[in-house]
PDB file of N, CA, C, O and CB in Angstrom:
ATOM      1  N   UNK A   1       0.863  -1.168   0.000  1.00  0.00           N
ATOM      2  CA  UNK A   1       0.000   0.000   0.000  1.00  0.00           C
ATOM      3  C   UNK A   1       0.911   1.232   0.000  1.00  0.00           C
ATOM      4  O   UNK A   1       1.503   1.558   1.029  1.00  0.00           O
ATOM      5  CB  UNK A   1      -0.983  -0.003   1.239  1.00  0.00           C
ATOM      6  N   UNK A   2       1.030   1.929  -1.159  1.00  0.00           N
ATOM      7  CA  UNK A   2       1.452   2.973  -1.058  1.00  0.00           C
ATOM      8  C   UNK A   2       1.252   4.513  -0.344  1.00  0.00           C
ATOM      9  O   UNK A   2       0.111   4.784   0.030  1.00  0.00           O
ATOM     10  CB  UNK A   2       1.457   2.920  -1.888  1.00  0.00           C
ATOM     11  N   UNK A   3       2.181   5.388  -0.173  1.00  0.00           N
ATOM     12  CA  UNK A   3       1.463   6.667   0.466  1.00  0.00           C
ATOM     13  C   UNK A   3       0.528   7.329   0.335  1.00  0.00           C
ATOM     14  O   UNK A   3      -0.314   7.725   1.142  1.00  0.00           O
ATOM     15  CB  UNK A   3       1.905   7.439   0.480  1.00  0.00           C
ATOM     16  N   UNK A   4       0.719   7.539  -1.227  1.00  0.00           N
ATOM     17  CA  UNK A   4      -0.416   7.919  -2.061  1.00  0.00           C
ATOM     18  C   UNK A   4      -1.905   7.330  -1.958  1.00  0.00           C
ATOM     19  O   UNK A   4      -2.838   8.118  -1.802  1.00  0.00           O
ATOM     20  CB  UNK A   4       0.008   7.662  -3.309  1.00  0.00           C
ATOM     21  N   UNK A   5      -2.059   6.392  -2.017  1.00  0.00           N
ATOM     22  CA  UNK A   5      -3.151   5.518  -1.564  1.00  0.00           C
ATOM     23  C   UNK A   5      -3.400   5.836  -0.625  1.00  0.00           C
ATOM     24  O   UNK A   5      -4.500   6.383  -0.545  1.00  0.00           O
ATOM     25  CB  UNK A   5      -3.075   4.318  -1.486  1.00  0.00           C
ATOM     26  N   UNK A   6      -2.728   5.736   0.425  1.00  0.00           N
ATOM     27  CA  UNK A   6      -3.220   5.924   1.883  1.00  0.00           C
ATOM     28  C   UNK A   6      -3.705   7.155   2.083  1.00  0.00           C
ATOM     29  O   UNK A   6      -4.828   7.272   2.573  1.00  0.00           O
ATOM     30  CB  UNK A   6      -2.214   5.720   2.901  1.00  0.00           C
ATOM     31  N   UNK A   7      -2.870   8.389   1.708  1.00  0.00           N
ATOM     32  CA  UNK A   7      -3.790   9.819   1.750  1.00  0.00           C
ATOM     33  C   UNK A   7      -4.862  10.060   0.997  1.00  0.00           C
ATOM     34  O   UNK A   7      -5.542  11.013   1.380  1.00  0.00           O
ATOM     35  CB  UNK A   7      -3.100  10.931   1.418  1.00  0.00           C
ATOM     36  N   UNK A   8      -5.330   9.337  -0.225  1.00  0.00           N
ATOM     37  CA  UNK A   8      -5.981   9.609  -1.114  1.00  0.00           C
ATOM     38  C   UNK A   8      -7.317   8.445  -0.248  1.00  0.00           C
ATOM     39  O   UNK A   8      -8.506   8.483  -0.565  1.00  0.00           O
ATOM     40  CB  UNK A   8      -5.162   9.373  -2.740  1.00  0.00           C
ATOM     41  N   UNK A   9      -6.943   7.828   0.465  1.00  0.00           N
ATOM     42  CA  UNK A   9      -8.280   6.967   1.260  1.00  0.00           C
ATOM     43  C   UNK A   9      -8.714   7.391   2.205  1.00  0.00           C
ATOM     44  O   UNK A   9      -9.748   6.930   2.689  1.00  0.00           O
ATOM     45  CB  UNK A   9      -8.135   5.713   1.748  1.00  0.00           C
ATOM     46  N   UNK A  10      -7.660   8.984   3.060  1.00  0.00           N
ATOM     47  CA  UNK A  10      -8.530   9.544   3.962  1.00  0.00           C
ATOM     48  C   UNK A  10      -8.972  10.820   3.646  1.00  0.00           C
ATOM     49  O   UNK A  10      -9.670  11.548   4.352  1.00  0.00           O
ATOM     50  CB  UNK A  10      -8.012   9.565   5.146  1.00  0.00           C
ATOM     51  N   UNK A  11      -8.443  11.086   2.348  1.00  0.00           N
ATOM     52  CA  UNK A  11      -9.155  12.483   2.036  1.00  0.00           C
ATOM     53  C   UNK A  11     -10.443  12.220   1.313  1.00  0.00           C
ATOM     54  O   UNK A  11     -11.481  12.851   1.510  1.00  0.00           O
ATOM     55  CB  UNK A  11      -8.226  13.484   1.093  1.00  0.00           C
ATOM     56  N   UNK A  12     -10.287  11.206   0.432  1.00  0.00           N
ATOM     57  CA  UNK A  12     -11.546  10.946  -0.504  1.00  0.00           C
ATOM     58  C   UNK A  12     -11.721   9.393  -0.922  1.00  0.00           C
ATOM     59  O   UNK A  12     -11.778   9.155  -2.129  1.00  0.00           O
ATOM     60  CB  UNK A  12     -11.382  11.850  -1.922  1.00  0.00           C
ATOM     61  N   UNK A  13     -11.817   8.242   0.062  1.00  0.00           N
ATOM     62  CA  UNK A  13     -12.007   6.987   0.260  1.00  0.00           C
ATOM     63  C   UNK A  13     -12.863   6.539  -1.156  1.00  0.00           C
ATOM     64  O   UNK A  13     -12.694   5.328  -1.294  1.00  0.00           O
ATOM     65  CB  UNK A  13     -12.739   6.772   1.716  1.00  0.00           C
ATOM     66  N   UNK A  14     -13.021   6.640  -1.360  1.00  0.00           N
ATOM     67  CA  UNK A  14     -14.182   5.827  -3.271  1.00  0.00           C
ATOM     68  C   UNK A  14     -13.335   5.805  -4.350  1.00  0.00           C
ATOM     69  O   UNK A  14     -13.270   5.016  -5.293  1.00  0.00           O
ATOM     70  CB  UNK A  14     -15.784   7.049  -4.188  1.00  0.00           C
ATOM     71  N   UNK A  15     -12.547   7.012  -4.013  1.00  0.00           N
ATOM     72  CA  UNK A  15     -11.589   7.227  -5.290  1.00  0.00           C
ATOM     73  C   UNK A  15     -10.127   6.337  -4.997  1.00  0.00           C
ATOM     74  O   UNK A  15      -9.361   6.000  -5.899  1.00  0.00           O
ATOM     75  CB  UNK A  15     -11.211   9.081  -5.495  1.00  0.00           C
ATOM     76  N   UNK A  16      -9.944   6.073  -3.700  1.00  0.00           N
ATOM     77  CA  UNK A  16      -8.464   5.291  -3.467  1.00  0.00           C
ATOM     78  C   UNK A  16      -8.642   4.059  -4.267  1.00  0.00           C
ATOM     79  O   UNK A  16      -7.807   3.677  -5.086  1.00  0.00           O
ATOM     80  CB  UNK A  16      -8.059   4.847  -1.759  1.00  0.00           C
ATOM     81  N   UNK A  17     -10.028   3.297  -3.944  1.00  0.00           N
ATOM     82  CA  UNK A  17     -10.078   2.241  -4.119  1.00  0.00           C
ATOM     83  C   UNK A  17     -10.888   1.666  -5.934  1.00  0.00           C
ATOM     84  O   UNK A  17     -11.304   0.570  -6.310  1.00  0.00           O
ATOM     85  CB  UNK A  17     -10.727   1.922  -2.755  1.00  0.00           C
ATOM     86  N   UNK A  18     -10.801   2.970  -6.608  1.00  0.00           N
ATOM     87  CA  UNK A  18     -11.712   3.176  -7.913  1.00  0.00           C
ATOM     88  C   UNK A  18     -10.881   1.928  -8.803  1.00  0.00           C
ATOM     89  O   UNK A  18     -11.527   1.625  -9.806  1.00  0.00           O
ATOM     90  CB  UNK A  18     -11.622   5.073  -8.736  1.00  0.00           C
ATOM     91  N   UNK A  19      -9.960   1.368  -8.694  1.00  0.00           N
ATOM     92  CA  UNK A  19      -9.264   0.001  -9.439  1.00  0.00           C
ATOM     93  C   UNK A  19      -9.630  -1.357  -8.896  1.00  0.00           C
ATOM     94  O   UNK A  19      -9.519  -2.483  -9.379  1.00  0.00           O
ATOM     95  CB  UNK A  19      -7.648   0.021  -9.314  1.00  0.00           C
ATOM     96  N   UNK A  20     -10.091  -0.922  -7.769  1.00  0.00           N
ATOM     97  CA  UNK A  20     -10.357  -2.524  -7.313  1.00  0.00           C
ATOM     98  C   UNK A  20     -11.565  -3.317  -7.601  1.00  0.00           C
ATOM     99  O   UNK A  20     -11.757  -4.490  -7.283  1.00  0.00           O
ATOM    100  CB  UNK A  20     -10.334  -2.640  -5.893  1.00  0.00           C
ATOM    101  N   UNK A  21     -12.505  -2.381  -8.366  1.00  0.00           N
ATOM    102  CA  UNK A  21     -13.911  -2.997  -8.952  1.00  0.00           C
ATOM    103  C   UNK A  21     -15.319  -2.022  -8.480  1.00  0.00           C
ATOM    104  O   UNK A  21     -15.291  -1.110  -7.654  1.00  0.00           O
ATOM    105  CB  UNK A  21     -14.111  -4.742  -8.234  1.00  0.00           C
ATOM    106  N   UNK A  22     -16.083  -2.323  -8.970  1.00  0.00           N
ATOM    107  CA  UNK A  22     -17.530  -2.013  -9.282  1.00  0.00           C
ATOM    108  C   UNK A  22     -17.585  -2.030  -7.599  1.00  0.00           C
ATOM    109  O   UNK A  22     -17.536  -1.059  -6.844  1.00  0.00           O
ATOM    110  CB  UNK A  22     -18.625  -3.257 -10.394  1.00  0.00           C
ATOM    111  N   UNK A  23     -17.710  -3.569  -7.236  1.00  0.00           N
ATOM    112  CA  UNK A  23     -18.152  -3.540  -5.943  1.00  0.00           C
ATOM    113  C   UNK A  23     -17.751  -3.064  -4.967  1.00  0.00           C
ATOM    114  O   UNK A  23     -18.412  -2.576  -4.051  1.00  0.00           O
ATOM    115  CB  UNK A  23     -18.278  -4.335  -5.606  1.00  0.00           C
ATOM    116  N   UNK A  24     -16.350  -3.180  -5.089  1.00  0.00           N
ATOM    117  CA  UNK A  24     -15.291  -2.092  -3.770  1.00  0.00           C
ATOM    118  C   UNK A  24     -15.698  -0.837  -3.893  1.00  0.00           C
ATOM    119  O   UNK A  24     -16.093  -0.269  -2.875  1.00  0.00           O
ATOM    120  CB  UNK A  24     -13.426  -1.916  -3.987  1.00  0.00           C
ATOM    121  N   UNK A  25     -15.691  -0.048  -5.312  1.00  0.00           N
ATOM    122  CA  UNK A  25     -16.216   1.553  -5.379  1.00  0.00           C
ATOM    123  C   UNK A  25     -17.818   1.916  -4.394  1.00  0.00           C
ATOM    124  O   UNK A  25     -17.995   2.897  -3.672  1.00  0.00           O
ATOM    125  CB  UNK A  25     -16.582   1.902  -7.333  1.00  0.00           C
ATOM    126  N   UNK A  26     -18.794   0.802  -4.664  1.00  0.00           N
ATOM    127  CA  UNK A  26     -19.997   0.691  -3.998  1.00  0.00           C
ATOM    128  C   UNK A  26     -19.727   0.611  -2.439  1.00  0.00           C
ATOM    129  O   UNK A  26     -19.919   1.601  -1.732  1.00  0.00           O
ATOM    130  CB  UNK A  26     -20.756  -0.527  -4.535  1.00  0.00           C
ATOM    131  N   UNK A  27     -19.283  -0.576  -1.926  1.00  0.00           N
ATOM    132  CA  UNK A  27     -19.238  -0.671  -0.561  1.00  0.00           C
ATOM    133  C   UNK A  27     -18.638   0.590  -0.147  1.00  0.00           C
ATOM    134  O   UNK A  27     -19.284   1.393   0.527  1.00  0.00           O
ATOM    135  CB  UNK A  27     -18.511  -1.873  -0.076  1.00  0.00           C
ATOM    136  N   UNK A  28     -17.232   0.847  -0.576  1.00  0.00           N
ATOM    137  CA  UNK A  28     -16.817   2.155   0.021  1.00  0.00           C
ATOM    138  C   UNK A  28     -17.686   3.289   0.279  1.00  0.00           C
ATOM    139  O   UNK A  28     -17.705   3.754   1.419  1.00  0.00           O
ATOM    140  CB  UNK A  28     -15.915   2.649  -0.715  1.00  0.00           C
ATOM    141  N   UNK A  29     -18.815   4.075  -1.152  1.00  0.00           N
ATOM    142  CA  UNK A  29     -19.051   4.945  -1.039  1.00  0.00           C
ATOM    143  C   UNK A  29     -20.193   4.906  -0.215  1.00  0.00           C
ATOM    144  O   UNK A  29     -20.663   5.883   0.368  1.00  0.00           O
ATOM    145  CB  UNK A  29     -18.987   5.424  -2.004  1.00  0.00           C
ATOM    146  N   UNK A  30     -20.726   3.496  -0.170  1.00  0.00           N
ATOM    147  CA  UNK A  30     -21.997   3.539   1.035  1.00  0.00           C
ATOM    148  C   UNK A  30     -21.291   4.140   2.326  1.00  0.00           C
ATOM    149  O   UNK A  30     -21.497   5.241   2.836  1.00  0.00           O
ATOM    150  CB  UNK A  30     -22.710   1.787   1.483  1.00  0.00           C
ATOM    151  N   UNK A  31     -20.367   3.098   2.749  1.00  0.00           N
ATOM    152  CA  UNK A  31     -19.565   3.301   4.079  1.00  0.00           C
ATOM    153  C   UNK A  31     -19.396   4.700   4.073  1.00  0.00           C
ATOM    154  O   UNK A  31     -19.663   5.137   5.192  1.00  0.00           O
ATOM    155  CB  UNK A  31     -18.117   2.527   4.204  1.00  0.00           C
ATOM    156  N   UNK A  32     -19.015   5.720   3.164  1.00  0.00           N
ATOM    157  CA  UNK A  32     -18.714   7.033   3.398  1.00  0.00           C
ATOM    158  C   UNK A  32     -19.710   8.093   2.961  1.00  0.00           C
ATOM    159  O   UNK A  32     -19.446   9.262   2.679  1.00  0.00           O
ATOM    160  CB  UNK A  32     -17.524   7.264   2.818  1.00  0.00           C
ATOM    161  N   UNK A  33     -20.768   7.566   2.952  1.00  0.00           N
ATOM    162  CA  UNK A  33     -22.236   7.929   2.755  1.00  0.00           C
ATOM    163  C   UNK A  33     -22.526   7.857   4.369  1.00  0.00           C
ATOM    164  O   UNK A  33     -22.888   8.868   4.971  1.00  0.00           O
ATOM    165  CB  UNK A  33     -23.246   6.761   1.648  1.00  0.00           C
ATOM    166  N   UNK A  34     -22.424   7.149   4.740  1.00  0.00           N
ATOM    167  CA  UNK A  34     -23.006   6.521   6.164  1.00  0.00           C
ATOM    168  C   UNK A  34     -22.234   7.492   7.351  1.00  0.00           C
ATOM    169  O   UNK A  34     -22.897   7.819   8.335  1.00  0.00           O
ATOM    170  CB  UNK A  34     -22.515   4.598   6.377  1.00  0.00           C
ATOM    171  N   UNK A  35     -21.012   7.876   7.240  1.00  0.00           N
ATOM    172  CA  UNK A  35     -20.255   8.522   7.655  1.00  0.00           C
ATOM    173  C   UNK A  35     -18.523   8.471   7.385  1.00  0.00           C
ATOM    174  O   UNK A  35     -18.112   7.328   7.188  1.00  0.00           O
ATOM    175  CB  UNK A  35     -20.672   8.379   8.710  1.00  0.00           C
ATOM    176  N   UNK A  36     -17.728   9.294   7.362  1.00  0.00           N
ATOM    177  CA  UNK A  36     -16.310   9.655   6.933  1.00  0.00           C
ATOM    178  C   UNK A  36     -15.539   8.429   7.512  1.00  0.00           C
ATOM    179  O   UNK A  36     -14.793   7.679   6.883  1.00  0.00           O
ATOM    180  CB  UNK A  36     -15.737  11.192   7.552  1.00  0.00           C
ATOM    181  N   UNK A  37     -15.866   8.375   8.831  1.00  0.00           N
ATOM    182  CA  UNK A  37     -14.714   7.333   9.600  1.00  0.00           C
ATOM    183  C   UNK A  37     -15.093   5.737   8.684  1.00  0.00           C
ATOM    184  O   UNK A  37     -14.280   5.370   7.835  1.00  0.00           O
ATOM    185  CB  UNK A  37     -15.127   7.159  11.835  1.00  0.00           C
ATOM    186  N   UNK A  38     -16.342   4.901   8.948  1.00  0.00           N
ATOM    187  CA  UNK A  38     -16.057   4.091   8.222  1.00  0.00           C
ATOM    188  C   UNK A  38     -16.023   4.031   7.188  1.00  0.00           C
ATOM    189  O   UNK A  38     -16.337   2.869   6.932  1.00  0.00           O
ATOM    190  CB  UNK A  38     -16.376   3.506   8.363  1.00  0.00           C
ATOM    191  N   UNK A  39     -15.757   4.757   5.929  1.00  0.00           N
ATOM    192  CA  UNK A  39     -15.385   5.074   4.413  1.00  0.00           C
ATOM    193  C   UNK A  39     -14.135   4.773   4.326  1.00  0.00           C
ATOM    194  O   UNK A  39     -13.758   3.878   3.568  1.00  0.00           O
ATOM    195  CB  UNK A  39     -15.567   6.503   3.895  1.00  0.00           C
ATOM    196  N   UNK A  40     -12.872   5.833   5.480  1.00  0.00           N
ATOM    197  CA  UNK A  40     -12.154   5.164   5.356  1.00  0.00           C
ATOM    198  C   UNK A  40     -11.501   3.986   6.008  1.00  0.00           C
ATOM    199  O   UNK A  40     -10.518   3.469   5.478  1.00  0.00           O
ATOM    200  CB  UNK A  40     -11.759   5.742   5.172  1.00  0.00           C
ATOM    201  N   UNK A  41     -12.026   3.509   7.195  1.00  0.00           N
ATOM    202  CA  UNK A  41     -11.574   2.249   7.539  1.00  0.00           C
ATOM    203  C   UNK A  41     -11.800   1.284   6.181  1.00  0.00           C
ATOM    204  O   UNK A  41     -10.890   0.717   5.575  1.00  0.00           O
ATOM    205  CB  UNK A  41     -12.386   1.742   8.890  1.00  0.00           C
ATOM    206  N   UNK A  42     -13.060   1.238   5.885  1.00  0.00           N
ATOM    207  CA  UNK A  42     -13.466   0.369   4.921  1.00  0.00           C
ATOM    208  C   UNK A  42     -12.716   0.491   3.635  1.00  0.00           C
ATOM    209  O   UNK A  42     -12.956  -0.405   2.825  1.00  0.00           O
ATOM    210  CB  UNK A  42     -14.821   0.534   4.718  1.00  0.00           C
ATOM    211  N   UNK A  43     -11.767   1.508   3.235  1.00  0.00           N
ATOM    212  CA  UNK A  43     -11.053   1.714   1.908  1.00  0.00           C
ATOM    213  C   UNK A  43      -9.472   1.117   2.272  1.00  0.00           C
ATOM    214  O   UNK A  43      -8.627   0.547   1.582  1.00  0.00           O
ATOM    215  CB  UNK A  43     -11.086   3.527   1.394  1.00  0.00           C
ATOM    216  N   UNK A  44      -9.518   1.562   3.764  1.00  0.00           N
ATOM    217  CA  UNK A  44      -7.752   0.602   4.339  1.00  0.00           C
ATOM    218  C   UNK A  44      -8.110  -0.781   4.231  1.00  0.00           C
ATOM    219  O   UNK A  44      -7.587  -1.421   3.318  1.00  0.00           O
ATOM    220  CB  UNK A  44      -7.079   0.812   6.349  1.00  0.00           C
ATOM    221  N   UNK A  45      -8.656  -1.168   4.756  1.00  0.00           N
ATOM    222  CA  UNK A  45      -9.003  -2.805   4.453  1.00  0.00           C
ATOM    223  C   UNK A  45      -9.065  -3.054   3.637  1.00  0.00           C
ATOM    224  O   UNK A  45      -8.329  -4.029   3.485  1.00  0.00           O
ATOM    225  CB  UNK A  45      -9.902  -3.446   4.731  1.00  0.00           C
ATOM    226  N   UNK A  46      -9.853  -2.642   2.214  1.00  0.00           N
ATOM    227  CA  UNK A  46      -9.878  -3.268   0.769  1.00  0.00           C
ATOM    228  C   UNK A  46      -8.342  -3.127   0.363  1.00  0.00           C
ATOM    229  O   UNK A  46      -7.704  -4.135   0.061  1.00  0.00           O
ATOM    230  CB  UNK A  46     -10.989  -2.401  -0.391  1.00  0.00           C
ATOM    231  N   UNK A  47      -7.793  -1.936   0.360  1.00  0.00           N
ATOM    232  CA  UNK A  47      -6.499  -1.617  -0.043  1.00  0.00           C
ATOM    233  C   UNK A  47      -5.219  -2.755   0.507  1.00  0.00           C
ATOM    234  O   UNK A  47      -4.226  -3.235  -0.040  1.00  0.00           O
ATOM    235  CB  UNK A  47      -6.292  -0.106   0.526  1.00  0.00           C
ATOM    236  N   UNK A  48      -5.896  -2.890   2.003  1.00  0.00           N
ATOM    237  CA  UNK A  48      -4.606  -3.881   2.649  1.00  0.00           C
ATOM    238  C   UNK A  48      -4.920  -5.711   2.245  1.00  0.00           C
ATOM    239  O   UNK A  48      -4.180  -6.689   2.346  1.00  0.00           O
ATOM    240  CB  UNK A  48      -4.625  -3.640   4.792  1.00  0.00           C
ATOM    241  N   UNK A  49      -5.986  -5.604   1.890  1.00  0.00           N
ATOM    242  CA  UNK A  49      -6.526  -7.074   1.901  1.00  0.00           C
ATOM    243  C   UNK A  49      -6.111  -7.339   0.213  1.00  0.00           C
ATOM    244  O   UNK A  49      -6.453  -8.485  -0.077  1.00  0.00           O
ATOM    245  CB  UNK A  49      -8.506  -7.236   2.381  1.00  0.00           C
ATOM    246  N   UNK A  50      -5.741  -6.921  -0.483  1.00  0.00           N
ATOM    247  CA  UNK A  50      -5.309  -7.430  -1.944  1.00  0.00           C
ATOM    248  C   UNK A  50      -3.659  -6.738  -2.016  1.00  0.00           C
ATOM    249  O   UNK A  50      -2.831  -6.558  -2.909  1.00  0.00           O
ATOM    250  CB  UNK A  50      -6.567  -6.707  -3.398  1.00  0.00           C
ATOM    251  N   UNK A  51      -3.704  -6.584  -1.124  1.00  0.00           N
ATOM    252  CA  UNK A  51      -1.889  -6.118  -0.818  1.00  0.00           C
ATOM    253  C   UNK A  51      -1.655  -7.748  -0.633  1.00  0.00           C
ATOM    254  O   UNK A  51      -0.622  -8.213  -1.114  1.00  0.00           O
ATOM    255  CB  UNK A  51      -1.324  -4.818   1.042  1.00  0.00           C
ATOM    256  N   UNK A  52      -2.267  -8.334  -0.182  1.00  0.00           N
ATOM    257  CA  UNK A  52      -1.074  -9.484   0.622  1.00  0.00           C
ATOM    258  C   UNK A  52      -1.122 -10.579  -0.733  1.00  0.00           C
ATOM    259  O   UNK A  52      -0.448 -11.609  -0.719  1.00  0.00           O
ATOM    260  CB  UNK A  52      -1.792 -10.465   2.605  1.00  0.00           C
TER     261      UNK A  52
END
């Protein structure tokens, strides 16, 4: 996970994760619909979970 990524998931979480698919863009932007904090928890996890 790069830096870039990582700032770009707490400034604007939908867009960090806009490569990882249809469905990651969805879950995220609900989560940050719902509120800021889990948008981006939910964009570190997608990001860290196809890291490994």
């Amino acid at each position: 996970m790069s830096c870039l990524r990582v700032l770009l998931a707490i400034i604007f979480p939908p867009l960090a994760v806009i490569d990882r698919g249809c469905g990651s863009v969805l879950i995220v932007l609900l989560l940050t619909a719902c509120g800021w904090i889990p948008g981006v928890i939910g964009a570190l996890i997608i990001l860290n979970k196809n890291e490994q």
